[in-house]
DOBA-887111 format. One record per residue: y, z, x of N, C-alpha, C in turn. Coordinates in nm, 3 decimals, always signed. Example, Ala and Ser with C-alpha at 12.3 -4.5 7.8 and 13.67 -1.06 7.14 Angstrom:
<recs>
[[-0.569, +0.780, +1.319], [-0.450, +0.780, +1.230], [-0.330, +0.780, +1.320]]
[[-0.225, +0.708, +1.285], [-0.106, +0.714, +1.367], [+0.003, +0.787, +1.290]]
</recs>
This chain:
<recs>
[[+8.579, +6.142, +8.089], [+8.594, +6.098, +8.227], [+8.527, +5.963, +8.242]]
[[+8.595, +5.852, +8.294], [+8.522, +5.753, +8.316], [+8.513, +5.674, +8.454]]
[[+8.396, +5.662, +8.501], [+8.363, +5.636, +8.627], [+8.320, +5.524, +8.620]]
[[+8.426, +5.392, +8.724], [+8.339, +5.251, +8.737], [+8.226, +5.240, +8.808]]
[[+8.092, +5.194, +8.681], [+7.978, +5.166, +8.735], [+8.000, +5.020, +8.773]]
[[+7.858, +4.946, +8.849], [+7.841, +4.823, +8.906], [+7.779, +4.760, +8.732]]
[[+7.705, +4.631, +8.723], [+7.646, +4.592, +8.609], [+7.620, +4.681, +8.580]]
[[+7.609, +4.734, +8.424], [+7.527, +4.757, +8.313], [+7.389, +4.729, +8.290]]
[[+7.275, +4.763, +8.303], [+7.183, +4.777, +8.302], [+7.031, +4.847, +8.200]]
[[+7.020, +4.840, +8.095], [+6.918, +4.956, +8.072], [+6.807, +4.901, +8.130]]
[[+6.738, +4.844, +8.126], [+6.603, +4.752, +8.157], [+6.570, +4.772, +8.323]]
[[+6.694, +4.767, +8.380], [+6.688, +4.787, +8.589], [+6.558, +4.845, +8.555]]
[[+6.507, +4.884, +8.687], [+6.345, +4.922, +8.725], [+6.488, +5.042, +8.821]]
[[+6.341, +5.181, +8.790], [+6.418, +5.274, +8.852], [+6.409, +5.298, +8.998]]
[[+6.504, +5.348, +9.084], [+6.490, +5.335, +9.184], [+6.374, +5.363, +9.285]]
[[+6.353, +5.330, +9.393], [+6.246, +5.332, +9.508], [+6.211, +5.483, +9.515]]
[[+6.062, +5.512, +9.476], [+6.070, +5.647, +9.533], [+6.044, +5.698, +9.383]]
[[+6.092, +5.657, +9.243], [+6.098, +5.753, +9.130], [+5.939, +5.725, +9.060]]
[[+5.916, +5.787, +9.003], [+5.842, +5.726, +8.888], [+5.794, +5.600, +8.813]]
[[+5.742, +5.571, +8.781], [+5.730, +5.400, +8.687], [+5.728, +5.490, +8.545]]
[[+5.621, +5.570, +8.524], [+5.632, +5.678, +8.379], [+5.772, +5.702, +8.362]]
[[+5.813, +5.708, +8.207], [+5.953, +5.772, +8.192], [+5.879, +5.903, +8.193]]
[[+5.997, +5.970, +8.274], [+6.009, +6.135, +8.278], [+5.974, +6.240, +8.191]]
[[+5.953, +6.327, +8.152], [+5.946, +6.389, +8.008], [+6.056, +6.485, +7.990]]
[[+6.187, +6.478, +8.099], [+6.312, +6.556, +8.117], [+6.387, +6.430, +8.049]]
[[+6.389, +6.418, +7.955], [+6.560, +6.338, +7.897], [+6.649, +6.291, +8.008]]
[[+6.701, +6.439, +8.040], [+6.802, +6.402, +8.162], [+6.725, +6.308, +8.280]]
[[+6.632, +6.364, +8.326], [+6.533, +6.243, +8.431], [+6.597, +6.105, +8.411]]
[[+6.532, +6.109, +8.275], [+6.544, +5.906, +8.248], [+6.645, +5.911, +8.215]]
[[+6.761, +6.014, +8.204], [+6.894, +5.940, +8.201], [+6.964, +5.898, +8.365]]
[[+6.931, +5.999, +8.416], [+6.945, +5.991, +8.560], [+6.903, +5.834, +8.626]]
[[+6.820, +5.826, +8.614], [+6.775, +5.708, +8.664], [+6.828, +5.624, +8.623]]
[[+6.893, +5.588, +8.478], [+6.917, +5.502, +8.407], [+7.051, +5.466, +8.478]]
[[+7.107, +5.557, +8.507], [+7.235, +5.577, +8.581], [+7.293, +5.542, +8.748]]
[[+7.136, +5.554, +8.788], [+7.091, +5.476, +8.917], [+7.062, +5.336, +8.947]]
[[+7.022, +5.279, +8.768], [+7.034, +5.134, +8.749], [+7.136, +5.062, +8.716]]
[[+7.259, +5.179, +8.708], [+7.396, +5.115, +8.685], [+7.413, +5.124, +8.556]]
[[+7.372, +5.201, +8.485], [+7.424, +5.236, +8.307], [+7.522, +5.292, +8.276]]
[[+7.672, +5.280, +8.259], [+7.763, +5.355, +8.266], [+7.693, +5.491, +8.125]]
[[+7.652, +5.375, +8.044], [+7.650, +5.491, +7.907], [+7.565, +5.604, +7.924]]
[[+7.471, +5.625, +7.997], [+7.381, +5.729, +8.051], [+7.429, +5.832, +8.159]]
[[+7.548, +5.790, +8.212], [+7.612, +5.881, +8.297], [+7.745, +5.935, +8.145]]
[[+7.772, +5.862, +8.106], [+7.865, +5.932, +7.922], [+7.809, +6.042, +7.885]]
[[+7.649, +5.996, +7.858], [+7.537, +6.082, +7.772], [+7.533, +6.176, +7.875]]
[[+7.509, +6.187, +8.062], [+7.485, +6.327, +8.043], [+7.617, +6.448, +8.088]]
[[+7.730, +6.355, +8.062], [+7.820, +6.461, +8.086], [+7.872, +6.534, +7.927]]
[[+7.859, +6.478, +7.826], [+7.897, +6.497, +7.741], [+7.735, +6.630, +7.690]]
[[+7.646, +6.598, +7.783], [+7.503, +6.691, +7.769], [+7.537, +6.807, +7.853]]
[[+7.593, +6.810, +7.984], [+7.617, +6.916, +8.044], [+7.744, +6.984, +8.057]]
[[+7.870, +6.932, +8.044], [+7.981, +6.953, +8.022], [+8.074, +7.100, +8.042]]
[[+8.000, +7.141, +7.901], [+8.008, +7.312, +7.869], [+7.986, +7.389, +7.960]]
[[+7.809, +7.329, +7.961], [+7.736, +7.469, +8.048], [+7.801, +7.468, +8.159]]
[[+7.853, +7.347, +8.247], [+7.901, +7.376, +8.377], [+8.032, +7.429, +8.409]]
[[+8.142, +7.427, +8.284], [+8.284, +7.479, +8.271], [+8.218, +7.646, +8.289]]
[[+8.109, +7.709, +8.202], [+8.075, +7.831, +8.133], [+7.995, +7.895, +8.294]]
[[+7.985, +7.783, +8.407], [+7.866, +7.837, +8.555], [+8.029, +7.865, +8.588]]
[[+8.140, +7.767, +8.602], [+8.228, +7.813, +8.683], [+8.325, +7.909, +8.624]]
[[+8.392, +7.930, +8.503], [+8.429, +8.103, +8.436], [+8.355, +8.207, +8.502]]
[[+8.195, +8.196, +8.483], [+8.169, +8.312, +8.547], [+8.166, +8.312, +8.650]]
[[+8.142, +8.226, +8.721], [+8.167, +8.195, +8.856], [+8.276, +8.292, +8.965]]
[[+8.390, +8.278, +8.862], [+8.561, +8.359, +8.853], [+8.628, +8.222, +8.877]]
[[+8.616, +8.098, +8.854], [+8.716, +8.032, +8.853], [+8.769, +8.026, +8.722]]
[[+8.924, +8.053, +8.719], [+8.960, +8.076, +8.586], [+9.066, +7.925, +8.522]]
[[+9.174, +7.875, +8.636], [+9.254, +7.743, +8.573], [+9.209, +7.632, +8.566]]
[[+9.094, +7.620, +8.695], [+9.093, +7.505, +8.795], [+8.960, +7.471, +8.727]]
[[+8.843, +7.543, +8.608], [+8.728, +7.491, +8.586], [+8.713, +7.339, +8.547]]
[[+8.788, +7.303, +8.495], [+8.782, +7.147, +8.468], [+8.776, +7.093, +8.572]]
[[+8.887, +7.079, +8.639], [+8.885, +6.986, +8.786], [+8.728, +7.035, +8.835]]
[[+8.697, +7.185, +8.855], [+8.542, +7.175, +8.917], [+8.405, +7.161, +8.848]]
[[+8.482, +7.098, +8.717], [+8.327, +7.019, +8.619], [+8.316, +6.895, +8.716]]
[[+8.487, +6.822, +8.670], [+8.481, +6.679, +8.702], [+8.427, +6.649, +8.881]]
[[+8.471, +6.759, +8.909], [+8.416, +6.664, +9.106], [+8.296, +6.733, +9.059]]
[[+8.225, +6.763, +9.005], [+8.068, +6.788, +9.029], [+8.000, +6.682, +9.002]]
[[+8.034, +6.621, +8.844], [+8.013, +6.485, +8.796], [+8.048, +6.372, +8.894]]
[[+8.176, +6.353, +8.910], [+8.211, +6.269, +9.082], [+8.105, +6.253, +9.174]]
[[+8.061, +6.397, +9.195], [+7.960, +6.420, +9.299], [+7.839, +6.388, +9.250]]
[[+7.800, +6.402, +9.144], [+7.636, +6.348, +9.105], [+7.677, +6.187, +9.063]]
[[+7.752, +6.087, +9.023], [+7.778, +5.993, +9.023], [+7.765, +5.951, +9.170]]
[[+7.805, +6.003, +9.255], [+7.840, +5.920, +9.358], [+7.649, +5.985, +9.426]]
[[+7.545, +6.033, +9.389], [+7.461, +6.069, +9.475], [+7.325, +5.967, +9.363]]
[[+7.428, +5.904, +9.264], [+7.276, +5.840, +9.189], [+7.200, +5.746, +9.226]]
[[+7.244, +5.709, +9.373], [+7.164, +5.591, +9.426], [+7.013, +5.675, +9.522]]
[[+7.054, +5.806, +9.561], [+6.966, +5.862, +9.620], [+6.882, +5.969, +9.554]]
[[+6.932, +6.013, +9.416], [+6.861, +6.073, +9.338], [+6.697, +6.034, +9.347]]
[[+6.593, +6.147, +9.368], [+6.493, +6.103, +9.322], [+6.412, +6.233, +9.252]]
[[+6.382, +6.229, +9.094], [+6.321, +6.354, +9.019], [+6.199, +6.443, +9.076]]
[[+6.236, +6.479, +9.166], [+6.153, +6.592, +9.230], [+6.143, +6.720, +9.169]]
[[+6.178, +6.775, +9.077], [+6.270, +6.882, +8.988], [+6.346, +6.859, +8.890]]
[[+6.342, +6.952, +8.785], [+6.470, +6.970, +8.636], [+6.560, +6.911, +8.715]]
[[+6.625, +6.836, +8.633], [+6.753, +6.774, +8.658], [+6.876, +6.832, +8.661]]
[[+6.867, +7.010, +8.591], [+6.951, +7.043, +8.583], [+6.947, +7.116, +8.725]]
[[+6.862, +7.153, +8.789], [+6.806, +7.249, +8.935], [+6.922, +7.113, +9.036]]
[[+6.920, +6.992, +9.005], [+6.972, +6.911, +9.053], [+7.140, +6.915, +9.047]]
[[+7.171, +6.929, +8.938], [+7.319, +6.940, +8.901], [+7.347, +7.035, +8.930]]
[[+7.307, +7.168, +8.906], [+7.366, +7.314, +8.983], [+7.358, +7.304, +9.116]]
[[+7.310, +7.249, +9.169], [+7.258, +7.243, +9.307], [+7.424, +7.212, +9.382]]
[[+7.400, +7.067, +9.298], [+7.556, +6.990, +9.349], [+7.703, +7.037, +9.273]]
[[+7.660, +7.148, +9.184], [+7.782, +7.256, +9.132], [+7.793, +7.391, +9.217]]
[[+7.692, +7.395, +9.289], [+7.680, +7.497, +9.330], [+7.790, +7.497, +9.507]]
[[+7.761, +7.383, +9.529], [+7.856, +7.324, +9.669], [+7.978, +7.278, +9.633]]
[[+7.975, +7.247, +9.517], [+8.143, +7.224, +9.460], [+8.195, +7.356, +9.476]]
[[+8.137, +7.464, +9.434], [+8.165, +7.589, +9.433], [+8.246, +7.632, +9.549]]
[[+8.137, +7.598, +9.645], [+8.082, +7.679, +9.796], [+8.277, +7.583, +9.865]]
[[+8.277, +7.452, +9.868], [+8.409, +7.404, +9.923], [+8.487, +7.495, +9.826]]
[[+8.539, +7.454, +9.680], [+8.648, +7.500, +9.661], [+8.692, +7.683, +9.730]]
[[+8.568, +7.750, +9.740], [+8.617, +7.875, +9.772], [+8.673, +7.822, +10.008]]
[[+8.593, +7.731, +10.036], [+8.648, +7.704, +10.192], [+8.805, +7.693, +10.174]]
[[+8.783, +7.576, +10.067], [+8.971, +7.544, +10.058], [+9.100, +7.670, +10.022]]
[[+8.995, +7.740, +9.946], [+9.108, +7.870, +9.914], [+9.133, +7.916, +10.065]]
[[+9.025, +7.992, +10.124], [+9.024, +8.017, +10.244], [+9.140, +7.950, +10.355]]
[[+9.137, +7.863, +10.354], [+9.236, +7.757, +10.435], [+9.394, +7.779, +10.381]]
[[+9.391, +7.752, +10.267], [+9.535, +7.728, +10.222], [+9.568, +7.921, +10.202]]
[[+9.477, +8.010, +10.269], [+9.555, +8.146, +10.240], [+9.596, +8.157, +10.372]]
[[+9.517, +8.081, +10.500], [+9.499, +8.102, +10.598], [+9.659, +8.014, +10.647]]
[[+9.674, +7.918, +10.597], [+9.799, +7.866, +10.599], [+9.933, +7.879, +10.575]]
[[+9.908, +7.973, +10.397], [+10.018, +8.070, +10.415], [+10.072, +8.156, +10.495]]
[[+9.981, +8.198, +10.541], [+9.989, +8.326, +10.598], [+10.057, +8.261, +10.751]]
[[+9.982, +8.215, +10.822], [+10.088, +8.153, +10.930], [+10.222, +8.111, +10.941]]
[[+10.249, +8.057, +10.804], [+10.415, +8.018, +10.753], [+10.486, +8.100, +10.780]]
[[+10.374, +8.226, +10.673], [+10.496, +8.349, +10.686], [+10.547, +8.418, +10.786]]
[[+10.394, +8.415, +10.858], [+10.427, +8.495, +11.052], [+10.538, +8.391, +11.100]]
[[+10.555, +8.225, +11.082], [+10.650, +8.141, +11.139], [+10.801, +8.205, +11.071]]
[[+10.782, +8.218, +10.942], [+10.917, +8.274, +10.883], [+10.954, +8.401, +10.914]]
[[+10.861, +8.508, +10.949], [+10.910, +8.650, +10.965], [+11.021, +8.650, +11.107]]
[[+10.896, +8.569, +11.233], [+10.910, +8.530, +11.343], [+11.067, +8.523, +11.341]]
[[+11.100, +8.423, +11.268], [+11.196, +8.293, +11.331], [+11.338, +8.384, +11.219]]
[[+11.287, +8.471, +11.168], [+11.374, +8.531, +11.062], [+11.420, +8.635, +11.191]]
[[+11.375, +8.695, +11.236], [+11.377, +8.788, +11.301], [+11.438, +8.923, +11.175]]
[[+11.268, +8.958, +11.152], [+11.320, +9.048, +11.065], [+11.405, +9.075, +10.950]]
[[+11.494, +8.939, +10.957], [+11.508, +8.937, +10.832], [+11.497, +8.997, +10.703]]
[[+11.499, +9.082, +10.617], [+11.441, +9.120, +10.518], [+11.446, +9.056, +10.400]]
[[+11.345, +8.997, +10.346], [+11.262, +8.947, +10.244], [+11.360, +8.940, +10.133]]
[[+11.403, +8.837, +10.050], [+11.447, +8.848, +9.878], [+11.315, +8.907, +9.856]]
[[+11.411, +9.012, +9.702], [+11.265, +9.057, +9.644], [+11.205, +8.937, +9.532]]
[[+11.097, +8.918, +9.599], [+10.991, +8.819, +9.491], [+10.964, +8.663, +9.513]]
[[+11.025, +8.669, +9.672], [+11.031, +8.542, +9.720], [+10.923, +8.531, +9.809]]
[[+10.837, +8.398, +9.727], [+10.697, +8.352, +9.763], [+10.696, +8.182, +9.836]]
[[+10.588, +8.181, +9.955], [+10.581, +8.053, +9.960], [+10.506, +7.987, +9.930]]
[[+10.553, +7.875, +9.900], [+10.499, +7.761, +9.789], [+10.432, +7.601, +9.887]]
[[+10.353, +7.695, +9.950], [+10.302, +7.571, +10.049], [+10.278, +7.410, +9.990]]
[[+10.196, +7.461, +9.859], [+10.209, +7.312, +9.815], [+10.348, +7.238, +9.775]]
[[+10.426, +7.300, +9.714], [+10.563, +7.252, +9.695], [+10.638, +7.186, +9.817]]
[[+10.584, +7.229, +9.944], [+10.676, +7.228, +10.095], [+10.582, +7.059, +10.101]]
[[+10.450, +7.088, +10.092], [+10.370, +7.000, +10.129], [+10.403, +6.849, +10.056]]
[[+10.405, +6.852, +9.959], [+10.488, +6.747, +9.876], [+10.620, +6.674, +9.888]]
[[+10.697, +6.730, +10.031], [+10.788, +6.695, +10.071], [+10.755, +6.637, +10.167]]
[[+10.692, +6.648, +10.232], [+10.637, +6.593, +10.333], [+10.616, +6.395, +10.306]]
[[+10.635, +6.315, +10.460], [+10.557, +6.173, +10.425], [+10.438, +6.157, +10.415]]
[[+10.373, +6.104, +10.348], [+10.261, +6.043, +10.328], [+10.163, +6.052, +10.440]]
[[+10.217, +5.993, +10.604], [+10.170, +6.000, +10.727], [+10.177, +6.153, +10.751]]
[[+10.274, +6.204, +10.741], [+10.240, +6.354, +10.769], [+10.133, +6.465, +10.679]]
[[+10.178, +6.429, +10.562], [+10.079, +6.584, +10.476], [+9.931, +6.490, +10.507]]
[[+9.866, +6.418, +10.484], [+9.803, +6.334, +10.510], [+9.669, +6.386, +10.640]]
[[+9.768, +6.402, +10.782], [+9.683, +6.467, +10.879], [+9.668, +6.649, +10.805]]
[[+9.750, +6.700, +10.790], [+9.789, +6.857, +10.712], [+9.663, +6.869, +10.654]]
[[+9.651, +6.801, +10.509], [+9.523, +6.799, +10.449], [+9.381, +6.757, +10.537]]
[[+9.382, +6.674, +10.574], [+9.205, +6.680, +10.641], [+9.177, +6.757, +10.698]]
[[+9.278, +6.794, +10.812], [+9.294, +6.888, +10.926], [+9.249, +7.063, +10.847]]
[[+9.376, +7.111, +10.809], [+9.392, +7.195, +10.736], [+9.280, +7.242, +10.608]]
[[+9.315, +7.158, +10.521], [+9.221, +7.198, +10.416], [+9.111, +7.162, +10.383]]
[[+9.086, +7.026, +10.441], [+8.916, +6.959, +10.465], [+8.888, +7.014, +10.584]]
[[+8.960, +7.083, +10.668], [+8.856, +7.120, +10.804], [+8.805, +7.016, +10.905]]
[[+8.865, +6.877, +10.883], [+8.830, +6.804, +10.962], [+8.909, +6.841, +11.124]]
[[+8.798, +6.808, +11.240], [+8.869, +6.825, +11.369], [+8.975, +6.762, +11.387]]
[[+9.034, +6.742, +11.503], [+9.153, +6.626, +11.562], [+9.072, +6.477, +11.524]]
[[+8.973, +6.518, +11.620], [+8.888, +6.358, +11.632], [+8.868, +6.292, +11.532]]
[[+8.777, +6.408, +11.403], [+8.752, +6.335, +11.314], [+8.912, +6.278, +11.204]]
[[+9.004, +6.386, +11.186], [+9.075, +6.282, +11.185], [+9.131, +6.166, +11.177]]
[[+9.116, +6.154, +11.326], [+9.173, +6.037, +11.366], [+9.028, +5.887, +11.340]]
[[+8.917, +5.947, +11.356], [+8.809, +5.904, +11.276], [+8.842, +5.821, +11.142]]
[[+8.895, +5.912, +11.046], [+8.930, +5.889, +10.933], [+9.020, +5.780, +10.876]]
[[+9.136, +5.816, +10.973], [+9.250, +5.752, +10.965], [+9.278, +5.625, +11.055]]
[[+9.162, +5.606, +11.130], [+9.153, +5.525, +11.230], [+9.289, +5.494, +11.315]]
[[+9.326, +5.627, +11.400], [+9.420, +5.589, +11.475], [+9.386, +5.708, +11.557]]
[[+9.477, +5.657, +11.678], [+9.448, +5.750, +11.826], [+9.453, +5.875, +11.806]]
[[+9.381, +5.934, +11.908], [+9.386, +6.148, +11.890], [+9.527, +6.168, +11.912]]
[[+9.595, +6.100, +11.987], [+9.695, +6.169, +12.057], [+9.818, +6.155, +11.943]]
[[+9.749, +6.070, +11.833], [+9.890, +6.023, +11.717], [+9.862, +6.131, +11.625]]
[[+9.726, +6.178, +11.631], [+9.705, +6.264, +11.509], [+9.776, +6.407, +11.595]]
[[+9.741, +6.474, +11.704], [+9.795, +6.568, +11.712], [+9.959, +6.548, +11.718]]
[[+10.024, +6.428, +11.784], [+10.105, +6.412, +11.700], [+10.212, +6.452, +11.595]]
[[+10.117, +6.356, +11.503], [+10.154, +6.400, +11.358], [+10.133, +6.546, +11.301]]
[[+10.042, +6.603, +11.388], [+10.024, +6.740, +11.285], [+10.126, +6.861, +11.376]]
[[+10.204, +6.851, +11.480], [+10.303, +6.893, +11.535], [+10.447, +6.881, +11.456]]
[[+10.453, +6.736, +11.434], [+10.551, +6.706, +11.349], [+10.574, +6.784, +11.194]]
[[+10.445, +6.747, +11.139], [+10.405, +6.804, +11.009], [+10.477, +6.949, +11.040]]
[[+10.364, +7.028, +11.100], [+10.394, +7.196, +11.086], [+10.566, +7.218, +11.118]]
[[+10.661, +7.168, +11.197], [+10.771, +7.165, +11.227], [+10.835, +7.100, +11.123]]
[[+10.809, +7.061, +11.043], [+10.880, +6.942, +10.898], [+10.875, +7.099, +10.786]]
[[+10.746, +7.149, +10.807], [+10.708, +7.221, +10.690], [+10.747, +7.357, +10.733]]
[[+10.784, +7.401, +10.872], [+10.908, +7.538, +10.881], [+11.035, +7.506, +10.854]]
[[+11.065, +7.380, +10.894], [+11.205, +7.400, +10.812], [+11.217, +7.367, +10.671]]
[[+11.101, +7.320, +10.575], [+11.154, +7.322, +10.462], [+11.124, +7.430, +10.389]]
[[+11.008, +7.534, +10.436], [+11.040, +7.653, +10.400], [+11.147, +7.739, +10.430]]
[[+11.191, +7.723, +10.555], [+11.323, +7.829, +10.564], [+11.427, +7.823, +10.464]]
[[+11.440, +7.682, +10.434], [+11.519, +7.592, +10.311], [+11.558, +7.748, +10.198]]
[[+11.408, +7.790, +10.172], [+11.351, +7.859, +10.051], [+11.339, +8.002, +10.097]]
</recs>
């Protein structure tokens, strides 16, 4: 995985707040090193923790998706090395921020079951009873992918980040009244391309 650092650095002075002593945790002074902008010290400690954190999320019960939830953990401690400061094992540090990778991906399941499931009340609804092909599932992400850019767009923050209307529109920097809007449009885009199916 490779993440653009700023300059290259070993020599930087470590950040405000750390130590002047190198650490006697390896990882410590790699950490820091990484806070001075060392790409190769953020190399060294993923290629150091890697395993163990694929082997937290297996048991965890994530079974396809463990890679993707190594890499946003790493993402996530990359993107926190400016505020890092060795108060604790470094690894108490990395589980910490594997441990909330955790904690969202199970919100997002939550959401996207919570989403199905409304489809289907929209499809049973609008079916009127209808009765079911046998083995016919919906494929929210598949529907979602049809969608424009402007539409799945509000879907996702809204929906699966949990962001409000406001924030939103926060995000996207455009009016409340465009985001609810768009996410009217959206859900009405995404019943009829499930009925499609």
């Amino acid at each position: 995985m490779t993440v653009p650092c700023s300059s290259s650095s070993d020599d930087a002075a470590p950040p405000a707040g750390a130590e002047a002593n190198a650490p006697e945790d390896p990882d410590v002074a790699r950490m820091l090193e990484v806070a001075a902008g060392s790409e190769a010290a953020f190399t060294g400690l993923i290629h150091a923790h890697q395993k163990s954190l694929v082997n937290f999320f297996a048991r965890m019960g994530a079974s396809s998706d463990c890679e993707d939830l190594v890499q946003e953990t790493f993402i996530r401690l990359y993107r926190y090395r400016q505020q890092y400061r060795p108060a604790a094992r470094f690894t108490t540090f990395l589980y910490h921020l594997a441990r909330h990778v955790w904690a969202d991906r199970g919100r997002k399941i939550v959401r996207l079951d919570r989403l199905t499931s409304e489809f289907q009340n929209h499809l049973e609804i609008s079916a009127q009873g209808a009765p079911e092909r046998p083995g016919e599932a919906v494929d929210i992400e598949a529907a979602l992918d049809r969608l424009s850019p402007k539409l799945r767009e509000v879907i996702v923050l809204n929906i699966y980040q949990g962001l409000r209307y406001q924030e939103v529109a926060d995000v996207l920097e455009i009016p409340l009244g465009t985001v609810k809007s768009r996410i009217n449009l959206a859900l009405a885009a995404l019943k009829e391309i499930l009925h499609e199916h």
